[in-house]
N, C-alpha and C positions, 0 to 999 in steps of 0.2 A: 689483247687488243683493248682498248679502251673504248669505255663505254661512251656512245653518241648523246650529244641534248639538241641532235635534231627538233627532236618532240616539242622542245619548248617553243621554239621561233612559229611566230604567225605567218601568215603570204606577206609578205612585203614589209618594208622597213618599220621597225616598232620605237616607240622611244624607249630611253633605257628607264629602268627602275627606279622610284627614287630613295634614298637613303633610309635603312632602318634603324631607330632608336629603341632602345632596348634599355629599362629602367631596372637597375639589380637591386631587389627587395631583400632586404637582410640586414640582422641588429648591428653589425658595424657602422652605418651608413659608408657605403660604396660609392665611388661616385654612378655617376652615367657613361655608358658606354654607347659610343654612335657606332653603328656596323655598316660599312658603306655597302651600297645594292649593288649588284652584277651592273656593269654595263654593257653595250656592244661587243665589246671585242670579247668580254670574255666570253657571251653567247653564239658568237657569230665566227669565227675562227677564220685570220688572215693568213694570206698565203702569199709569198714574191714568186719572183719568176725562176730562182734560182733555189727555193726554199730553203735560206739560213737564214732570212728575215723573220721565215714562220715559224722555224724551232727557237729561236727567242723569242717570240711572243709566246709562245707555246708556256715556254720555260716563265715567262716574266707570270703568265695568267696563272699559272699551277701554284707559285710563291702565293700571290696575292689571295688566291683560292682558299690553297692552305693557313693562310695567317685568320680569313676572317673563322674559317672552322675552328682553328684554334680559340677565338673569343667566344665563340658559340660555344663550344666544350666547358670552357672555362665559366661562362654562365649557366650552364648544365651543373658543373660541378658546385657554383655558387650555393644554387638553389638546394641541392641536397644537403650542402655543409648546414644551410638554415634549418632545416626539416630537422636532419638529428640533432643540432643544437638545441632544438626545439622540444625531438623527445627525450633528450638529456638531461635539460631543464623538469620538464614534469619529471621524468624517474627521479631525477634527486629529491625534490620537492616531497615525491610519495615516499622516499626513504628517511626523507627525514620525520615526516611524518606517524611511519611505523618507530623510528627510535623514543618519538615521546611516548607515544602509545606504550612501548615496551617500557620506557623507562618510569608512568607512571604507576604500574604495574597493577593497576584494576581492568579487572575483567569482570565477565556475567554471576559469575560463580562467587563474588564478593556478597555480602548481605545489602539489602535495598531498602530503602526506609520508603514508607508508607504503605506498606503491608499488612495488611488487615487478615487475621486469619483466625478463627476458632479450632483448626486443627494441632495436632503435634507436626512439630519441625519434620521437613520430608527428608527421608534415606537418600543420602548422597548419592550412594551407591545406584539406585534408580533411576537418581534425577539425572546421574553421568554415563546411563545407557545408550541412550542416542548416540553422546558423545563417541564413546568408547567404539561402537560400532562405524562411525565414521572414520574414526583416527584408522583402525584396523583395513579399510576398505586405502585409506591415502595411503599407507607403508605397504599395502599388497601391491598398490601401483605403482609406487616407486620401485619396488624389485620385479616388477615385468617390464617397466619402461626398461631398465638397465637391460634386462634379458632381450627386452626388443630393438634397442640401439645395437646392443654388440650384433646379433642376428643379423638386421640389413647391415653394416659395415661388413659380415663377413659374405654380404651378397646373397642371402637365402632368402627365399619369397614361395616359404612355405605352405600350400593347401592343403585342403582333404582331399584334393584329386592325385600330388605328387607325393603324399604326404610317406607313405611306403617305402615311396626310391630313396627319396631323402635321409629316414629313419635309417634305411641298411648301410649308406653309404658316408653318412657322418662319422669320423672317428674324435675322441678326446671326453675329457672327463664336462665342459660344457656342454659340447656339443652333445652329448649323451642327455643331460639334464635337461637343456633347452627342447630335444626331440623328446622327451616322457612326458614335459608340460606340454606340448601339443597334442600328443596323443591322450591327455586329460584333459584339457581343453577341448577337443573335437568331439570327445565320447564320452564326457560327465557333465561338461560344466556349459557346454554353449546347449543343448537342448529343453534345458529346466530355465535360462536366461530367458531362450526364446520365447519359449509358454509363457514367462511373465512377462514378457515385451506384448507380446501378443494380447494379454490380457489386460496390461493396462492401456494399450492403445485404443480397443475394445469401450474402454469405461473415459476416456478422452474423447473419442468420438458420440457416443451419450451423452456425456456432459455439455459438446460442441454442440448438439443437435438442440439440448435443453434451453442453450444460450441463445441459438437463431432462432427458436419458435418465439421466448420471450421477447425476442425485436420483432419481430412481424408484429407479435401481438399489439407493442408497443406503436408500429407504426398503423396499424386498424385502430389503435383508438383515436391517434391524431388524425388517420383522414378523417375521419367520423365525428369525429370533434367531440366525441363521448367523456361525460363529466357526472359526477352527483348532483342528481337534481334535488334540493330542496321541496320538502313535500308538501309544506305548508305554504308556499309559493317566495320567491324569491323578495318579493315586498317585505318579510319581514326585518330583512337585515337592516331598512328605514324607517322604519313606523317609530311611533314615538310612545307613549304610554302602553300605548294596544298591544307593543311589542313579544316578544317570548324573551322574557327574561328570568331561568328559572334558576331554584338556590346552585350558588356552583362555590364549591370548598375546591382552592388551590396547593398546591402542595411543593414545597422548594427542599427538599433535602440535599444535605450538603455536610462533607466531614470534612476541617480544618482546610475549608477553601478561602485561602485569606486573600488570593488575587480578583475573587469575583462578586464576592458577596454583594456590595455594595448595587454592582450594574445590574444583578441579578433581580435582588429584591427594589430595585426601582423601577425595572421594566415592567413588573409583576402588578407592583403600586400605582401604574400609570394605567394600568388596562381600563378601557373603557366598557365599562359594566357599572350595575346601580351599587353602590356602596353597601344599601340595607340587605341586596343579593347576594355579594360577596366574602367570602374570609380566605385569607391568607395563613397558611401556615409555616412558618418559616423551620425547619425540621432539619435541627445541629447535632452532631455527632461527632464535633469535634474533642478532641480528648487535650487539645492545647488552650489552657485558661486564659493566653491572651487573646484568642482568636474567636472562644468563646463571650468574652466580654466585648469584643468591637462590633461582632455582629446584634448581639444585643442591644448595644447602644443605637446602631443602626434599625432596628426595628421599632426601637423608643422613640427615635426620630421621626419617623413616619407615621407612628400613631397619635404625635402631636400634629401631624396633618393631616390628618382625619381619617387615615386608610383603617382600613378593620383589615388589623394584622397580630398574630400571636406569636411568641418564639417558645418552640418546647426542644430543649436539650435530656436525651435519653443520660440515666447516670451507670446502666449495666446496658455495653450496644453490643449487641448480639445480633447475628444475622443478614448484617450488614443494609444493602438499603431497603432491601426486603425486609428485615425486620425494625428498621424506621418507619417504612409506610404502614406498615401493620399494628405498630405501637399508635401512632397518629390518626388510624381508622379505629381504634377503639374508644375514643373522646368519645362521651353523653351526647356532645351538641353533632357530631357528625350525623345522628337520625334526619335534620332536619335539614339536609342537603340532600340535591339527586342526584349532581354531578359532582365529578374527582378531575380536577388537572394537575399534572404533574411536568415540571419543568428540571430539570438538572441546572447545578448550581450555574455552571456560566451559560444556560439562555435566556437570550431576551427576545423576548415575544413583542411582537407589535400592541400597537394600542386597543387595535382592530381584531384581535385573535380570537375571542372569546365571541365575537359576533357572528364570525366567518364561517366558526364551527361548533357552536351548541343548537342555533336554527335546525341542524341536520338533523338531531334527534326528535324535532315536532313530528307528530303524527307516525312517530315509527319506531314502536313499541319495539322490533324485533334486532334494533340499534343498541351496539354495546360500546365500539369504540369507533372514534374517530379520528385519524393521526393525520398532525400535519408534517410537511417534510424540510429536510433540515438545509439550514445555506452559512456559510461559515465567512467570518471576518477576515481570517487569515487563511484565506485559500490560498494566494499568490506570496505568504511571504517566504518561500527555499521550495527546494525540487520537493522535498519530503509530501511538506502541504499540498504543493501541485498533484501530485500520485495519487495523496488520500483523497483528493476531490474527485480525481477520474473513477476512485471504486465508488465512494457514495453519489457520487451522480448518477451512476448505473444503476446501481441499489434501488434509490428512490424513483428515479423517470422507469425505470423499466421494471424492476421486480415487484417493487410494494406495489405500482399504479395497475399493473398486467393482473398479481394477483387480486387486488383489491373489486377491479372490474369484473372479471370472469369467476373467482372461487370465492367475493365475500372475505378472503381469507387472509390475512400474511400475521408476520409477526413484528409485536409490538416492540417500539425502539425505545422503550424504556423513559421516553420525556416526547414534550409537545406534543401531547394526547389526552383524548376528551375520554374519559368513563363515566359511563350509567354504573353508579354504585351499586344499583341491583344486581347488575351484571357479576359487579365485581363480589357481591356477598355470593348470589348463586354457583358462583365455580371453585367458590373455596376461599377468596379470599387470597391475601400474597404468604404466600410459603417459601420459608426458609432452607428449602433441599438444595437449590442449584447456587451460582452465580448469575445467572441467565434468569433471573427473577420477571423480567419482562417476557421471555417468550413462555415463560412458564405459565402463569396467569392468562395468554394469548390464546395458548393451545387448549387449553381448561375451559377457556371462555367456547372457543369453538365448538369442542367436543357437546355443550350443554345446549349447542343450538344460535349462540349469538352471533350476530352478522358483525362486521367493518366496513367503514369508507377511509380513502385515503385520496385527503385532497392536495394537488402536487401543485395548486396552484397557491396553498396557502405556507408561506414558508418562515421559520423560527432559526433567527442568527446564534450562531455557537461557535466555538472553537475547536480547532483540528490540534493534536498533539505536534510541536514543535521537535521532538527530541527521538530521536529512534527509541533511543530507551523507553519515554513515556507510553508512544505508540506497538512497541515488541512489546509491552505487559498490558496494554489494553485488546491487541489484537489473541494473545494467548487468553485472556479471558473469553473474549467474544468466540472463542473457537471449543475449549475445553467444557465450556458449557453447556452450549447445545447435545454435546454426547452424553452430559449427566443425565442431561434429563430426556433424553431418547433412551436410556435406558430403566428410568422411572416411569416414562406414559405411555411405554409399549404398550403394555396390557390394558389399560386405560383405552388406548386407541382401539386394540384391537377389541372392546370390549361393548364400545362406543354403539351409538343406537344410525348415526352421520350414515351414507351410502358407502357404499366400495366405494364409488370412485373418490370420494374423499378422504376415506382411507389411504386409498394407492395414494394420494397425493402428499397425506402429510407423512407417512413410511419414506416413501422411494422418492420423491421430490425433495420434501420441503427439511429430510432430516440426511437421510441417506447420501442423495447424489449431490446435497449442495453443503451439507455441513462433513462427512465423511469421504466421498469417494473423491472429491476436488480435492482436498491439502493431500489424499492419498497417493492420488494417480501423480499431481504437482512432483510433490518430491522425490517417489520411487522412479517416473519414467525421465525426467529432466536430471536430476542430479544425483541417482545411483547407476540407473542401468545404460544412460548414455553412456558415461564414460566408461563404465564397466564392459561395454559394445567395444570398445576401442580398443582393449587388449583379449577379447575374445571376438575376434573381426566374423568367427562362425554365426554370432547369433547379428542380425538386420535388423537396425531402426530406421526407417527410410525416412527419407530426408522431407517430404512432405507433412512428417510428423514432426520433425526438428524444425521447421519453419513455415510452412506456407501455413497449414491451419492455427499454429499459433498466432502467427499475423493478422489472419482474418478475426479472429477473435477478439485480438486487442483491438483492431478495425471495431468491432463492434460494437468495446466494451468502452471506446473514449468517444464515440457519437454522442451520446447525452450531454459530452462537457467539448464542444467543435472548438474553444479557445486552445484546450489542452492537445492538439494534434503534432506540435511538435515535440510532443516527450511519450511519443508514441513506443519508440527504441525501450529509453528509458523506464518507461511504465511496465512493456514484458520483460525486460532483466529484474525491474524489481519484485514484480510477483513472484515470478518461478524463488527470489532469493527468499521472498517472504516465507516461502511452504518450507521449509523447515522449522520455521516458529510454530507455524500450524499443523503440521505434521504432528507434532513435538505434545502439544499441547490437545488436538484430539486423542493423541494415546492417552493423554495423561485423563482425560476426560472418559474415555469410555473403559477403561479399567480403574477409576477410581484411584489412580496414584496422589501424592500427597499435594503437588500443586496446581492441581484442578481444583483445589477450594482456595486456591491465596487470590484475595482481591487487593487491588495495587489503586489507590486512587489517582486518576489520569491528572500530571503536569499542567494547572493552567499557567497563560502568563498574565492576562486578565484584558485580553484585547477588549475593544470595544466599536460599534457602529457608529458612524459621524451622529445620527442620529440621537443614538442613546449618550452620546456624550453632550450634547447640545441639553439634552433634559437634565444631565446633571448637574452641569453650569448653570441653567435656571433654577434648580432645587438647593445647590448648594449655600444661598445665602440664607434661606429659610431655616436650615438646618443647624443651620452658627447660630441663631436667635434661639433654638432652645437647648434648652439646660441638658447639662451629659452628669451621666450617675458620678458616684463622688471613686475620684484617683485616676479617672480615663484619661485626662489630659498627663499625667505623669508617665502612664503606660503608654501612653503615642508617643512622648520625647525618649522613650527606651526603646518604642519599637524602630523610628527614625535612629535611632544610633545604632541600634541593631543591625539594619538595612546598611547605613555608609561603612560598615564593619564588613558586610558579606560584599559589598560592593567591591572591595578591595581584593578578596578573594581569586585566586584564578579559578576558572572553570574548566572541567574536566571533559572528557569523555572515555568509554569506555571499549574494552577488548571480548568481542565474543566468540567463544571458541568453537562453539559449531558449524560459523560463517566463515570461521577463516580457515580451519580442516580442511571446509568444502572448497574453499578458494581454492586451496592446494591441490585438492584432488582434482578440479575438472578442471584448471591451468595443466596437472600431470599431464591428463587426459587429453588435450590438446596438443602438446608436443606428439604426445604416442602417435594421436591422427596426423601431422606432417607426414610420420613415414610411410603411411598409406594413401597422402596425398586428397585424403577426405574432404572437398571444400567446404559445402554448408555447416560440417558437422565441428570442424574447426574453429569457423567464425562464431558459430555458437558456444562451443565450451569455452574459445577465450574471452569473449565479452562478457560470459556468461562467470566466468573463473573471476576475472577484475570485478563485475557485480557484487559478487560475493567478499569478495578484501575491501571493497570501500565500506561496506554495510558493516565487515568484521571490523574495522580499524574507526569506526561511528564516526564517519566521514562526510555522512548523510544529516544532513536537519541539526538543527541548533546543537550545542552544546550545554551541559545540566549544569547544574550547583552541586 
């Protein structure tokens, strides 16, 4: 019987419908299709007296019916034709993309220029450990995905409850095979997964707990409105002669930074401080003679304009910037300064910087450093910089300011930072053990007693690495470091005269659970033992672990930067991609392997502030009036040819094999969850899987020379 549209008709006569237009969106351009509306008769069903009038209308309405369904199907179908055309389009785009990739044929494992290293070249064989363990983890999954495809197609849905029946009743030489790996799957291998599931969810929930006190914190001090008060009263930041103006020695070190020099040491030049208080040390470590000569010239320049500035180039550099600053603190004249600032080659510090935070140290003897915090030119130019702004916005508004408030304590970022040179004599001075030479000096200074402020309201422009490559070797340093030297000032801490509780904090907080057990837990529970869950479905990662607390996390970790909330997605696929670099490079750091000591100096391009470019275009006419040492102008027409020479160049990128293993492994690992029908666990490893192949095929942030 056919179904009634009673239901639709109202009490009493309606008018009919009126015609639907229906616009078909799709790269052919289509025309438009008019769909006419139901009228009367077709809702309202006529009957004669004899009813053969009715069964042809009957018949005439059902034609009509059927034809508009038909255009409606046929726009149905339209709209999907576009949809796959569409991921057809991207798939081929990404394929072609892996053939240059392939057919350029560099990968991570090529050698990398700018690598600074006083060690012996490291053992391949070590450095391909990770590797090797990974590849081995993707081919074990490939032959269980095959073992678990053929499996469901023969209709088995195998447990540990039927797991018996099953076993006795399967005949054949697979079927045998596939019942022994279960029965070693059930009773070897899912109970030791679990314990480690279990254990690192354990140290994810810690570390989750660590993150939400830190924002509480963070949000008590904004209600509060809690800031460092100036002790000497805030007047002094205007006073005029009466002022606090006391000696303060600057310090710019920089190796073969030929993109920043210039905005570097003019920002520095511009600071508004009394001259007869000031020096400038401009501290070169470049090992290339023409880059050595331009920055010289550049400091020639400005000592024609009155700045009190020196340039010392180390001729045996050792130690890297630690042993520049260390070479540079030994100067005769450095006794008769009391302050040390320290700037990395591409910051530029306000005019105002030196005012905002030397006042701090009046009247408070018990002040060693004061840091300001960082804001970058090129936050917004590719996803890459967007990302790295959401971690250091977090960084600085919530961990430096939380700890600086409540423990006195964080570690120093190594630039845009005030020292009391006393400070810096009493703790030792900068020592050449780590690459983390800033937090090294931080924690010495602590352990002796010295306090910190850190003012989040006074901020120093810098640049963020444009290139994954740049930023994968500066985040492996920022990682493999702090385990050097947690293994050097263990005994130091524990040895310390500081309270427990400050002990407990720099152990299990500030080395432990933020520089160790974070890349630890990151890459074992996200991109080993997930997917690894999925062909031993015995051992449980529940899904609140695969998404809702990672979400709130990243909730919490992109507040400090509220522009950056729609790369929200984005920003947790690319942490979790990141913890194998950090993973990689904590091992490498807390057992001493051999590229825990390479320093790579960070990619600039040489951005600059509207500001500080505005100051250059006022200076630069000044600086054409004086004289350049003899051959410069022949060496800038070589370096200009030079330049239109690399200009021509195509630019690369590069192939990394650990991210793209991983691709394959937790893509494997996502097909496997289809046949168990897994949802959240699914959409994670495959967004999770693609993460991983864009990052591996350096798809992310600029392209290098």
């Amino acid at each position: 019987m056919a179904p009634s549209f009673d239901w639709w008709a109202a009490k009493g006569t309606a008018a009919p419908p009126a015609a639907v237009v229906v616009k078909m969106e799709n790269p052919n351009n289509w025309s438009m299709v008019e769909l006419e509306g139901p009228t009367a008769d077709d809702l309202f069903p006529l009957t004669t007296a004899d009813g053969a009038g009715g069964d042809s209308n009957k018949t005439a309405r059902r034609n009509k019916n059927a034809k508009q369904l038909t255009w409606v199907l046929l726009l149905k179908a339209h709209r999907a034709a576009g949809c796959l055309s569409y991921l057809a389009a991207a798939f081929l785009t990404l394929a072609a993309a892996v053939r240059r990739r392939v057919a350029a044929g560099k990968t991570d494992n090529d050698n990398d220029t700018g690598v600074i290293t006083n060690r012996p070249p490291e053992n391949l064989t070590v450095k391909s450990r990770i590797y090797s363990a990974i590849k081995v983890f993707l081919w074990v999954s490939l032959v269980l995905l095959g073992f678990e495809m053929a499996a469901y197609y023969k209709g088995w849905h195998i447990t540990a409850a039927n797991l018996q029946f099953k076993y006795q009743s399967v005949l054949g030489l697979f079927d045998l095979l596939y019942s022994k790996w279960v029965l070693i799957r059930v009773g070897y291998l899912a109970p030791p997964l679990q314990f480690l599931t279990n254990a690192c969810i354990v140290l994810f929930l810690v570390q989750s707990l660590d993150r939400l006190v830190l924002c509480l914190g963070c949000l008590w001090i904004k209600l509060k409105k809690i800031k460092p008060v100036l002790k000497g009263g805030a007047a002094d930041l205007e006073s005029g002669d009466g002022g606090y103006f006391p000696m303060v020695l600057v310090q710019i070190p920089m190796c073969n930074e030929k993109e920043v020099y210039q905005q570097s040491i003019a920002a520095v030049c511009n600071l508004d401080w009394p001259k007869s208080k000031l020096l400038i040390q401009v501290l070169d470590d470049s090992d290339d003679p023409v880059t050595q000569l331009l920055i010289k010239e550049e400091v020639h320049k400005w000592q024609q304009e009155g700045a009190n500035i020196i340039y010392r180039h180390r001729i045996i550099r050792e130690g890297y910037k630690a042993g520049n600053l260390k070479s540079a603190m030994n100067c005769s004249y450095v006794k008769d300064y009391e302050f040390v600032t320290i700037f990395d080659a591409d910051f530029q510090p306000a005019p105002d910087f030196l005012q905002r935070t030397v006042p701090h140290f009046k009247d408070n003897e018990e002040l060693g450093l004061v840091q300001a915090r960082w804001s970058f030119v090129n936050k917004d130019e590719n996803l890459l910089t967007r990302l790295q702004n959401v971690n250091l916005a977090f960084h600085f508004e919530v961990e430096q300011q939380v700890n600086g408030v409540f423990l006195n304590f964080f570690g120093f970022n190594g630039t845009a930072g005030v020292w009391r040179i006393k400070a810096l004599e009493e703790s030792g001075g900068w020592l050449e053990r780590t690459t983390v030479e800033d937090m090294d000096i931080a924690v010495r200074a602590h352990l002796h007693g010295w306090k910190f402020i850190f003012l989040n309201d006074v901020e120093c422009q810098c640049e963020l690495p444009e290139s994954y490559e740049a930023y994968r070797k500066q985040q492996h340093r920022w990682h493999s470091g702090p385990m050097q030297l947690f293994r050097l000032c263990l005994p130091a801490v524990i040895r310390s005269k500081i309270s427990i509780w400050k002990k407990a904090n720099m152990i299990f907080l500030f080395f432990l659970l933020r520089k160790l057990i974070l890349p630890f837990y990151s890459f074992t529970l996200f991109c080993i033992i997930l997917p690894m869950t999925m062909f031993i479905p015995e051992a449980q990662l529940p899904a609140w672990v695969v998404c809702y607390v990672p979400a709130a996390m990243s909730f919490l970790n992109i507040l400090p930067a509220p522009k950056s909330f729609p790369f929200i997605v984005p920003y947790l696929l690319f942490e979790n991609t990141m913890s194998v670099t950090k993973f990689n490079a904590m091992i490498s750091g807390l057992f001493q392997l051999g590229s825990a000591y390479e320093w790579v100096v960070t990619k600039k391009s040489g951005r600059s502030s509207e500001g500080d470019l505005t100051t250059l275009l006022d200076k630069e006419k000044k600086h054409h009036r004086g004289g350049s040492e003899p051959g410069l102008d022949e060496m800038k027409e070589e370096i200009e040819q030079q330049e239109r020479r690399d200009s021509k160049k195509k630019k690369h990128n590069r192939m990394y094999t650990k991210e793209l293993a991983l691709a394959f492994l937790l893509l494997t690992a996502s097909a496997r969850s289809l046949l168990s029908a897994q949802g959240i666990h699914f959409y994670f490893l495959l967004f999770q899987g693609i993460s991983f192949l864009l990052v591996g095929l350096d798809l992310i942030g600029e392209q290098i020379e």
